[in-house]
RORO-482092 format. One record per atom (N, C-alpha, C, CB): atom name; x, y, z. Coordinates in Angstrom, 3 decimals, always signed. Glycine has a CB too. Example, Ala and Ser with C-alpha at 12.3 -4.5 7.8 and 13.67 -1.06 7.14 Angstrom:
BEGIN
<roro N; east +13.190; north -5.690; up +7.800>
<roro CA; east +12.300; north -4.500; up +7.800>
<roro C; east +13.200; north -3.300; up +7.800>
<roro CB; east +11.308; north -4.473; up +9.046>
<roro N; east +12.850; north -2.250; up +7.080>
<roro CA; east +13.670; north -1.060; up +7.140>
<roro C; east +12.900; north +0.030; up +7.870>
<roro CB; east +14.084; north -0.598; up +5.725>
//
This chain:
BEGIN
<roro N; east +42.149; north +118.424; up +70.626>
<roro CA; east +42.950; north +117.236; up +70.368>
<roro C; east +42.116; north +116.033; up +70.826>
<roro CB; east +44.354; north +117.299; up +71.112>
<roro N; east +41.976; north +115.078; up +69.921>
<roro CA; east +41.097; north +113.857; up +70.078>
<roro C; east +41.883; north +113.110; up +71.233>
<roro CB; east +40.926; north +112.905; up +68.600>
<roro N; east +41.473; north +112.061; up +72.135>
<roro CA; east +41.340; north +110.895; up +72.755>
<roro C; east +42.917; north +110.694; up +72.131>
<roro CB; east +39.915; north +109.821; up +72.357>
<roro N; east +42.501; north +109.601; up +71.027>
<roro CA; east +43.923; north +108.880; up +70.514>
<roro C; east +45.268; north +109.725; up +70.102>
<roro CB; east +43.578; north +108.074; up +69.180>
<roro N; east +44.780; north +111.010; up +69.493>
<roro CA; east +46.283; north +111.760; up +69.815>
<roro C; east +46.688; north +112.025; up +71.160>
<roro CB; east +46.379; north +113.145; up +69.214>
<roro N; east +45.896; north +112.491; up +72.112>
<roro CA; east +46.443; north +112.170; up +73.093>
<roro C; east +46.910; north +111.314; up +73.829>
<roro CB; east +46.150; north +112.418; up +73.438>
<roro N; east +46.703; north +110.162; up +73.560>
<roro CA; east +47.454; north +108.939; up +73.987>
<roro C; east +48.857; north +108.909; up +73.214>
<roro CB; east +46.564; north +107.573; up +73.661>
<roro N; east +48.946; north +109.319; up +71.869>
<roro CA; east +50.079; north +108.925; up +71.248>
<roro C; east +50.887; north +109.753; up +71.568>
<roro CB; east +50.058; north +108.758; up +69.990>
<roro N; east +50.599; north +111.157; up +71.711>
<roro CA; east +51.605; north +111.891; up +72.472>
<roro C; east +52.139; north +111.650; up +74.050>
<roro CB; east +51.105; north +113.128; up +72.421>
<roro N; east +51.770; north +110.897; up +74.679>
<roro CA; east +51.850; north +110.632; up +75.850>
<roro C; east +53.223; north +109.315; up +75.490>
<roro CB; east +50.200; north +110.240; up +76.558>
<roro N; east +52.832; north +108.310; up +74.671>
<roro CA; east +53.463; north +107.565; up +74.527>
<roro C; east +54.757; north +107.905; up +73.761>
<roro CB; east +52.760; north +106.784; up +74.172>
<roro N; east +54.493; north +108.839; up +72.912>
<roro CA; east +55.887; north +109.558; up +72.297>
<roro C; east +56.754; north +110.052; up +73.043>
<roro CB; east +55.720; north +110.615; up +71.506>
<roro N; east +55.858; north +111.055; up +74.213>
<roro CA; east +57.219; north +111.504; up +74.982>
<roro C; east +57.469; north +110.681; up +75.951>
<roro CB; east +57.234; north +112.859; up +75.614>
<roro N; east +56.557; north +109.694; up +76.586>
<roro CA; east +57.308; north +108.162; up +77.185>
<roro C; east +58.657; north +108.320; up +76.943>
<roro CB; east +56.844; north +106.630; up +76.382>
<roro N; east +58.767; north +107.385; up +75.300>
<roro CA; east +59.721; north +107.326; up +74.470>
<roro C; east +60.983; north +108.283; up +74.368>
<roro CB; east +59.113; north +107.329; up +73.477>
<roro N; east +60.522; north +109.731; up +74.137>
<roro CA; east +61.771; north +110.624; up +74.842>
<roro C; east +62.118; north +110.665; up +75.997>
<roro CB; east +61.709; north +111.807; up +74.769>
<roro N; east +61.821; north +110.726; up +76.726>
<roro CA; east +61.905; north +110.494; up +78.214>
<roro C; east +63.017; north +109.260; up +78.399>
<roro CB; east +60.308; north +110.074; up +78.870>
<roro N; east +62.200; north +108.377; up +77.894>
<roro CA; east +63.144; north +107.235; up +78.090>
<roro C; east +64.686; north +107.166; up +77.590>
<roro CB; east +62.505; north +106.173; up +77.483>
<roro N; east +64.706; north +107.891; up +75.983>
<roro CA; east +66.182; north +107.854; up +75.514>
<roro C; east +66.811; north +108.793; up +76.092>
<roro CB; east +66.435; north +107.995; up +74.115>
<roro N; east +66.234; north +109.670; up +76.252>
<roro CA; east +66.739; north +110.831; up +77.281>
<roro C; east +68.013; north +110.506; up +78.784>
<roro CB; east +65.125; north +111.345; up +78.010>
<roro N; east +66.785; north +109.164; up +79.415>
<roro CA; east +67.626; north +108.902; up +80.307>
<roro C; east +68.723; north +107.802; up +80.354>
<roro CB; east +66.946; north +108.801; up +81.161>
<roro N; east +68.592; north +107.174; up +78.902>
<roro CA; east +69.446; north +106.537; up +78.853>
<roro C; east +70.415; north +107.258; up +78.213>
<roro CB; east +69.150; north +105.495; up +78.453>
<roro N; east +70.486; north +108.211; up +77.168>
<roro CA; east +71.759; north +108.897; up +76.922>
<roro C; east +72.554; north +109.696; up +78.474>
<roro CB; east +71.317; north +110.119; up +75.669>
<roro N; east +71.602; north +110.200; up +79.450>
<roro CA; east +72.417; north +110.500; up +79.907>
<roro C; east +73.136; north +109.630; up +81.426>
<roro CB; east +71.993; north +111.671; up +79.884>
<roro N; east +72.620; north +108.502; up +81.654>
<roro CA; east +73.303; north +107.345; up +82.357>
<roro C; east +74.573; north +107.124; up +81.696>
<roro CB; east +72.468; north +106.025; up +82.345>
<roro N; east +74.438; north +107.001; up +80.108>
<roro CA; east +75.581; north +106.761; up +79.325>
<roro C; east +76.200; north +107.573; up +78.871>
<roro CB; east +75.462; north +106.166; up +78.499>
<roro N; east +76.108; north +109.006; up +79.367>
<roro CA; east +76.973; north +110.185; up +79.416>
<roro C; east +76.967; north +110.731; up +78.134>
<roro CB; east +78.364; north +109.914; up +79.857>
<roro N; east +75.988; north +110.545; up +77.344>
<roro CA; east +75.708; north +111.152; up +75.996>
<roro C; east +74.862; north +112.483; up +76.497>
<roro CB; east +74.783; north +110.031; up +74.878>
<roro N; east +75.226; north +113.545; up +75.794>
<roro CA; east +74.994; north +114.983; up +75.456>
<roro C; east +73.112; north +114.074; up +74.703>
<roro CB; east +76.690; north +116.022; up +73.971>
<roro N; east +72.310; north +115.402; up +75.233>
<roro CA; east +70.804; north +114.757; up +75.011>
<roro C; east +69.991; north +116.333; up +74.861>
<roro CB; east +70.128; north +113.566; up +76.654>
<roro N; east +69.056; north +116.391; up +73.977>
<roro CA; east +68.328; north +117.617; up +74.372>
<roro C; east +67.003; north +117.733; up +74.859>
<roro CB; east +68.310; north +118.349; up +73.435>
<roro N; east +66.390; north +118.446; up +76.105>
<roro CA; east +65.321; north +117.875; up +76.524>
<roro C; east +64.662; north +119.425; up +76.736>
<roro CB; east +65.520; north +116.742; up +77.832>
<roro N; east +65.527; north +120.509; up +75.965>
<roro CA; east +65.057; north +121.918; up +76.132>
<roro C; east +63.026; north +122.211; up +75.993>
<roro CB; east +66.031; north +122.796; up +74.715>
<roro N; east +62.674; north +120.849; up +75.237>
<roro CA; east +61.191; north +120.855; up +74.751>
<roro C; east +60.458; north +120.405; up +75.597>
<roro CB; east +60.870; north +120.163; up +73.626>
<roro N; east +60.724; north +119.337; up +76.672>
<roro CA; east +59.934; north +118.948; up +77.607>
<roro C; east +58.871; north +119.366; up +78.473>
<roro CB; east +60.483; north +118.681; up +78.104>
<roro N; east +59.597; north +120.569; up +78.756>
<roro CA; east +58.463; north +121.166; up +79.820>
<roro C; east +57.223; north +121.922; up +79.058>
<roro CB; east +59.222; north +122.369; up +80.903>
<roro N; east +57.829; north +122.388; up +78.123>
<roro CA; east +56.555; north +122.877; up +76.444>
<roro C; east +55.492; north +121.854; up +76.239>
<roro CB; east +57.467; north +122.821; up +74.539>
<roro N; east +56.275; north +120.809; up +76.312>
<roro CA; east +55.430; north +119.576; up +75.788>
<roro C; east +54.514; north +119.349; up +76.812>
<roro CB; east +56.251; north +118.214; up +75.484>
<roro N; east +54.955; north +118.774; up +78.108>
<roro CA; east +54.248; north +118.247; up +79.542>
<roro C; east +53.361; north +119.625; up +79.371>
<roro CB; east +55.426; north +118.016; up +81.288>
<roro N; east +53.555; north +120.763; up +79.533>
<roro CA; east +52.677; north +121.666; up +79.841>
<roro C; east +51.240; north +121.838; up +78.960>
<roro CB; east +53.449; north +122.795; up +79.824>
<roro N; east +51.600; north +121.911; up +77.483>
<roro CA; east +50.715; north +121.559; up +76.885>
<roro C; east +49.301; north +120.306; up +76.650>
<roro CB; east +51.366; north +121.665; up +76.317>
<roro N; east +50.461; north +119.106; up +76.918>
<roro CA; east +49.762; north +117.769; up +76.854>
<roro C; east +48.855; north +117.852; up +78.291>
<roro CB; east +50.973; north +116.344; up +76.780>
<roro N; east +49.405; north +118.499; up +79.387>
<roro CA; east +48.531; north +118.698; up +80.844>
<roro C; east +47.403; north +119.150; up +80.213>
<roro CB; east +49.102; north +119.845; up +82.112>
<roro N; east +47.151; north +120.349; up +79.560>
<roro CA; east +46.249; north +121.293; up +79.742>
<roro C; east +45.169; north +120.347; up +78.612>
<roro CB; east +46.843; north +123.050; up +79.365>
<roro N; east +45.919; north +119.644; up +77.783>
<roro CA; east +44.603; north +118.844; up +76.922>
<roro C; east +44.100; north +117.824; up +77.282>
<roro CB; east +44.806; north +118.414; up +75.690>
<roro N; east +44.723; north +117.401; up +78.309>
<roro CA; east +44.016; north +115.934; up +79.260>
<roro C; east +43.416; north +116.447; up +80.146>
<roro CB; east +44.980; north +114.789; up +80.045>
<roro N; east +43.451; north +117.799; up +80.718>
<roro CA; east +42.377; north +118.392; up +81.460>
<roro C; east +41.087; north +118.524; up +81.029>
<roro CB; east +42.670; north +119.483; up +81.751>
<roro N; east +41.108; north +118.380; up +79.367>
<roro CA; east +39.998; north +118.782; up +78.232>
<roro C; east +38.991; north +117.641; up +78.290>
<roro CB; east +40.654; north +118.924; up +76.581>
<roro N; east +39.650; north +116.730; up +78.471>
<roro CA; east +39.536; north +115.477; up +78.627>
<roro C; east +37.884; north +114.700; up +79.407>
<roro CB; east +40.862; north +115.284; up +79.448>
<roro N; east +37.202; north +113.942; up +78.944>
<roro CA; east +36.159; north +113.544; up +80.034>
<roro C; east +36.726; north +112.990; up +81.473>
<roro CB; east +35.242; north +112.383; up +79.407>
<roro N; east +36.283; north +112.636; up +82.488>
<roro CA; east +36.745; north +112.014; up +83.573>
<roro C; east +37.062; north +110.631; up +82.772>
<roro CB; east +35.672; north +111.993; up +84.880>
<roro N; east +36.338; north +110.295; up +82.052>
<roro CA; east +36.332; north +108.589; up +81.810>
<roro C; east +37.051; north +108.673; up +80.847>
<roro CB; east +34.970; north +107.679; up +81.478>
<roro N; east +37.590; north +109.497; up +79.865>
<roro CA; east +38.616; north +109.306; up +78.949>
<roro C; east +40.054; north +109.387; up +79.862>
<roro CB; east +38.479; north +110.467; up +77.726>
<roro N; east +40.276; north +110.330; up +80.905>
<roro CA; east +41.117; north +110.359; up +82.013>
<roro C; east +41.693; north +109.087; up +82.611>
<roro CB; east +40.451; north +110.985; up +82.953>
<roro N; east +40.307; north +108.735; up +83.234>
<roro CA; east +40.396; north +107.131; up +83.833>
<roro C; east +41.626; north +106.369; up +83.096>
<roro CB; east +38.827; north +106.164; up +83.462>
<roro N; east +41.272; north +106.553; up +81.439>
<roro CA; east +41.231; north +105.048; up +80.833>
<roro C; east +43.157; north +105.975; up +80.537>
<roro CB; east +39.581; north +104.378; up +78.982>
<roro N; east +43.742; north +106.763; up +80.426>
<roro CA; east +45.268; north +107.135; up +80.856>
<roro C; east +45.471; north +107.430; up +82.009>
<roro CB; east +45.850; north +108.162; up +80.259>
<roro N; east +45.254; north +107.008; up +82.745>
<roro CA; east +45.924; north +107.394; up +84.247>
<roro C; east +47.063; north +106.746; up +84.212>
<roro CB; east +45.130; north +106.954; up +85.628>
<roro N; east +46.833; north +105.360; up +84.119>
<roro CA; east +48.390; north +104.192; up +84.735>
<roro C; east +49.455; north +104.974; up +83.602>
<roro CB; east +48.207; north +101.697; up +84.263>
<roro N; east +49.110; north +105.330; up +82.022>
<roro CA; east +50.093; north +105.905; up +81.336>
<roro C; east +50.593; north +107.339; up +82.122>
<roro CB; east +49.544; north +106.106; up +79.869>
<roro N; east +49.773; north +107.803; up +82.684>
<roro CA; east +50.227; north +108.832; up +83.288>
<roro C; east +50.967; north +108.733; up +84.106>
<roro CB; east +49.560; north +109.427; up +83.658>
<roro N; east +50.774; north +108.246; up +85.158>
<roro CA; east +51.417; north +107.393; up +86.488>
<roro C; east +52.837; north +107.374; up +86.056>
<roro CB; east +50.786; north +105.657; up +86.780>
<roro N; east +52.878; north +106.434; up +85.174>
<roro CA; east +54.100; north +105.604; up +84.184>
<roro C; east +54.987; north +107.161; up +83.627>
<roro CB; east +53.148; north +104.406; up +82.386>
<roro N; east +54.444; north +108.016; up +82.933>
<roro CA; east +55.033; north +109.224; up +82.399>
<roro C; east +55.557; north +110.159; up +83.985>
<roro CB; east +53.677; north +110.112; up +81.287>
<roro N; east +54.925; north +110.477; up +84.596>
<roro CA; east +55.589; north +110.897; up +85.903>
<roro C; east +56.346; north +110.506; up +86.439>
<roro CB; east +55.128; north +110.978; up +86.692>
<roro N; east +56.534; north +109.035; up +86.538>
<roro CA; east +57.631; north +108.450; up +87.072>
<roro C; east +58.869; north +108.458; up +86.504>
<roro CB; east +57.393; north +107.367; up +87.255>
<roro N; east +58.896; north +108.688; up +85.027>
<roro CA; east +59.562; north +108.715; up +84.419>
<roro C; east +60.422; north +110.047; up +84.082>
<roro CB; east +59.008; north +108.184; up +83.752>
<roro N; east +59.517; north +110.739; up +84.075>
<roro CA; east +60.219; north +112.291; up +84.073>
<roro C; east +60.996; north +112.384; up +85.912>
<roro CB; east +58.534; north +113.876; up +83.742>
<roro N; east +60.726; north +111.214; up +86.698>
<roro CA; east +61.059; north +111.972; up +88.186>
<roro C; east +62.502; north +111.541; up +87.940>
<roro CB; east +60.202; north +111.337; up +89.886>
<roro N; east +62.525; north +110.227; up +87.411>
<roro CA; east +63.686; north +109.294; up +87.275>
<roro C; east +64.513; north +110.017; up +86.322>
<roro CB; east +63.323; north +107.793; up +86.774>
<roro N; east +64.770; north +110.906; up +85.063>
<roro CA; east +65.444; north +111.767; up +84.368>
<roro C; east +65.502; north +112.788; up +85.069>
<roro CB; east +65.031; north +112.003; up +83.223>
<roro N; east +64.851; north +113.732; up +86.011>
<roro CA; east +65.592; north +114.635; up +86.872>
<roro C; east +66.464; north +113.799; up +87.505>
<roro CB; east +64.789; north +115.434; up +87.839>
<roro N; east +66.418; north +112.702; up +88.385>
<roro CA; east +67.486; north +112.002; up +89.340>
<roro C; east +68.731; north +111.804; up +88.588>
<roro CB; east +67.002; north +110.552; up +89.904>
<roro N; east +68.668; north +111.330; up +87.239>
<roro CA; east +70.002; north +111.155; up +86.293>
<roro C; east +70.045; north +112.156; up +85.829>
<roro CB; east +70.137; north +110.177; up +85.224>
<roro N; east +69.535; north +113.408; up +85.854>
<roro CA; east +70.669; north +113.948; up +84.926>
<roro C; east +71.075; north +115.390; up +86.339>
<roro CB; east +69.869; north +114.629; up +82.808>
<roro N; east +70.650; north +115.188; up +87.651>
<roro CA; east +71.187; north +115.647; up +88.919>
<roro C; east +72.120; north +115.107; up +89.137>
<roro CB; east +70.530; north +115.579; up +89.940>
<roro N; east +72.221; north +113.608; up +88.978>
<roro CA; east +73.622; north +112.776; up +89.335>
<roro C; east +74.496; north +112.907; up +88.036>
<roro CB; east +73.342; north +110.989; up +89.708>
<roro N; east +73.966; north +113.147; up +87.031>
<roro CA; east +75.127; north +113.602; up +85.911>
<roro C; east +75.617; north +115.052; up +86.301>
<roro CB; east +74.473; north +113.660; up +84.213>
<roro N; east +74.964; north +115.911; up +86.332>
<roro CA; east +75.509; north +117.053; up +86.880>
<roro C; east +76.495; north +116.649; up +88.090>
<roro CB; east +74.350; north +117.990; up +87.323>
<roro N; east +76.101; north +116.669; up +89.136>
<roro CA; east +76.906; north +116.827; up +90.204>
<roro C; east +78.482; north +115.649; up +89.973>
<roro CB; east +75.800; north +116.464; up +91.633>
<roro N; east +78.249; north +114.772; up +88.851>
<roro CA; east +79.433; north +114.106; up +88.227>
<roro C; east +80.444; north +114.967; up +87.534>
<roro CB; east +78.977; north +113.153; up +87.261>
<roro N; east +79.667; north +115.553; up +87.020>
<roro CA; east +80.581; north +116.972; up +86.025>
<roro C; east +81.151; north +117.734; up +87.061>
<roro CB; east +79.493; north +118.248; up +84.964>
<roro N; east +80.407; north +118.077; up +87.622>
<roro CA; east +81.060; north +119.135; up +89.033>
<roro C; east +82.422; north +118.717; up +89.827>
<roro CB; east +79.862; north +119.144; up +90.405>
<roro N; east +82.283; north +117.516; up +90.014>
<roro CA; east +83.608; north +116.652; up +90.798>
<roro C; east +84.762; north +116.730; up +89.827>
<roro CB; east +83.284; north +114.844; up +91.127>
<roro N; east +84.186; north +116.453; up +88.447>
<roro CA; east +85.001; north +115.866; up +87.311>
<roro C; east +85.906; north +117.526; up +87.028>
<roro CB; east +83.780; north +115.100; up +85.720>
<roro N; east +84.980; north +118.189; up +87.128>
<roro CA; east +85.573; north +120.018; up +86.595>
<roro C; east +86.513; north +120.714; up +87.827>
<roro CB; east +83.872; north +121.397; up +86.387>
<roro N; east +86.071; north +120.102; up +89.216>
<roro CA; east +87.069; north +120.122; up +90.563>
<roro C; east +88.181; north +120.035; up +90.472>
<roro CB; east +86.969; north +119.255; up +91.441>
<roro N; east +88.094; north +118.366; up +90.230>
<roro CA; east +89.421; north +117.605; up +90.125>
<roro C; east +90.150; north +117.984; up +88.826>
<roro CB; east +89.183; north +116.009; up +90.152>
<roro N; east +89.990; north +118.668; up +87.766>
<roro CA; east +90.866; north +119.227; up +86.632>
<roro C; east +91.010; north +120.207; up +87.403>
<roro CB; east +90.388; north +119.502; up +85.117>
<roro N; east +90.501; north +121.400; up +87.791>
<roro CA; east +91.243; north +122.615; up +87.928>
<roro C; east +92.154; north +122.535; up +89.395>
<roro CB; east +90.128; north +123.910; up +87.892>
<roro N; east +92.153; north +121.353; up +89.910>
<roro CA; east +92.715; north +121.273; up +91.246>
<roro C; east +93.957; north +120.884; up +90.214>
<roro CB; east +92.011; north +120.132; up +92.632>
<roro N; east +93.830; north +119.822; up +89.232>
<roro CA; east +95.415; north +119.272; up +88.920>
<roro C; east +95.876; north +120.095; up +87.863>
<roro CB; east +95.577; north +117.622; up +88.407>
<roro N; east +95.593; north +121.509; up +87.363>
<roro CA; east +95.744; north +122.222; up +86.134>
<roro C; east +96.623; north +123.269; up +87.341>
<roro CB; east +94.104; north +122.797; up +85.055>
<roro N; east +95.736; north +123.697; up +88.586>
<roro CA; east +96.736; north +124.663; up +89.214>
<roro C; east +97.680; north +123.661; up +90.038>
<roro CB; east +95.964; north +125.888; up +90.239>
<roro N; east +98.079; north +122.512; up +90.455>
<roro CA; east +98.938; north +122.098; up +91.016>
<roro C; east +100.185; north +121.971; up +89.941>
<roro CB; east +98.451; north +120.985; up +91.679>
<roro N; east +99.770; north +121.666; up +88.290>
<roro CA; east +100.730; north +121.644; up +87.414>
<roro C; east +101.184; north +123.130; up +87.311>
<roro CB; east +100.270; north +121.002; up +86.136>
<roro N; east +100.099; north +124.027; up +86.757>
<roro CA; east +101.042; north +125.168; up +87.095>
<roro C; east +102.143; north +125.948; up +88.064>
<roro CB; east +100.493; north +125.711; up +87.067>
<roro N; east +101.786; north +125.514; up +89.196>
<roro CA; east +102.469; north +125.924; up +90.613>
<roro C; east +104.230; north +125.175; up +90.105>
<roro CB; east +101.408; north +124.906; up +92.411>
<roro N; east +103.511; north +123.342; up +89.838>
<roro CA; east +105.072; north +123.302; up +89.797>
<roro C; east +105.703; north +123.379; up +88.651>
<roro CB; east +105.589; north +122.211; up +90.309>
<roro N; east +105.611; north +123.563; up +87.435>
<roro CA; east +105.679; north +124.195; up +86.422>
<roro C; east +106.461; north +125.648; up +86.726>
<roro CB; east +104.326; north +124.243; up +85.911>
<roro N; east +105.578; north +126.497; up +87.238>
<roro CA; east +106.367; north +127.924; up +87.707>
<roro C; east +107.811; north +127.531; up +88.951>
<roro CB; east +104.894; north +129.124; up +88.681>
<roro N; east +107.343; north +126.528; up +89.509>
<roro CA; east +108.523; north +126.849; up +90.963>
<roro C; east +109.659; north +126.403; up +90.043>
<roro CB; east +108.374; north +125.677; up +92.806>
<roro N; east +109.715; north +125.615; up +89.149>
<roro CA; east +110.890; north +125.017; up +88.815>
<roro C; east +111.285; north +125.933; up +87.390>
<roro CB; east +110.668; north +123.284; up +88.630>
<roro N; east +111.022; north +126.402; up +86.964>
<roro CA; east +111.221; north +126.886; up +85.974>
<roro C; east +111.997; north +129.109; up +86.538>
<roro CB; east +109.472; north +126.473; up +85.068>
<roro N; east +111.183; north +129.402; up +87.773>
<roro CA; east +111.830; north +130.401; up +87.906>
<roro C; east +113.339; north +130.288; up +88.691>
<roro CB; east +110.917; north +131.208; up +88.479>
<roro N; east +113.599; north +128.633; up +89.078>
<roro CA; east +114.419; north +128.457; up +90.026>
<roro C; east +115.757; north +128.184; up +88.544>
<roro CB; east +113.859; north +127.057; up +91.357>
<roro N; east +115.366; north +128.282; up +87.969>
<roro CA; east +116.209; north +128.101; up +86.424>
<roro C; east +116.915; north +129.043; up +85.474>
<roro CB; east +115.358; north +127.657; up +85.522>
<roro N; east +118.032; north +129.303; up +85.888>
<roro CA; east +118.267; north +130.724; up +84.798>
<roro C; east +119.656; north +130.222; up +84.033>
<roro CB; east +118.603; north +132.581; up +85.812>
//
């Protein structure tokens, strides 16, 4: 893989990365099942890489790491949002049932 595809792939998945974390700040369903395929791959061809072709993507790199750290942080805080959110239903699904049943067997 040449120099400039590798830059453009870097900048493409920028770009996913980025909508990524904005769908899920904004609680949109997102798919990111390809990411780690991708990062893993794109690693191993910038390793291919001269030092001085390296050099000249680092700050994009920099920039892409930070970015993937910041989409684990949102979509950990989206999770653990769901978790509270799935709590608090089954806490008020069995408190409706409870009184649902007490009053209804007290009924004949």
């Amino acid at each position: 893989m040449s120099f400039t595809e590798i830059e453009n792939n870097i900048e493409t998945l920028s770009q996913q990365v980025s909508n990524a974390s904005t769908a899920a700040r904004e609680g949109d369903v997102f798919d990111v099942t390809d990411l780690p395929k991708v990062t893993d791959f794109l690693c191993g061809e910038i390793g291919k890489l001269s030092p001085s072709d390296r050099a000249k993507i680092s700050t994009k790199l920099l920039s892409l790491i930070e970015e993937l750290d910041n989409l684990t942080i949102t979509i950990g805080s989206s999770l653990e949002k769901v978790k509270v959110e799935m709590k608090e239903t089954t806490t008020h699904n069995r408190a409706a049932r409870a009184y649902t049943s007490a009053n209804t067997t007290g009924k004949k």
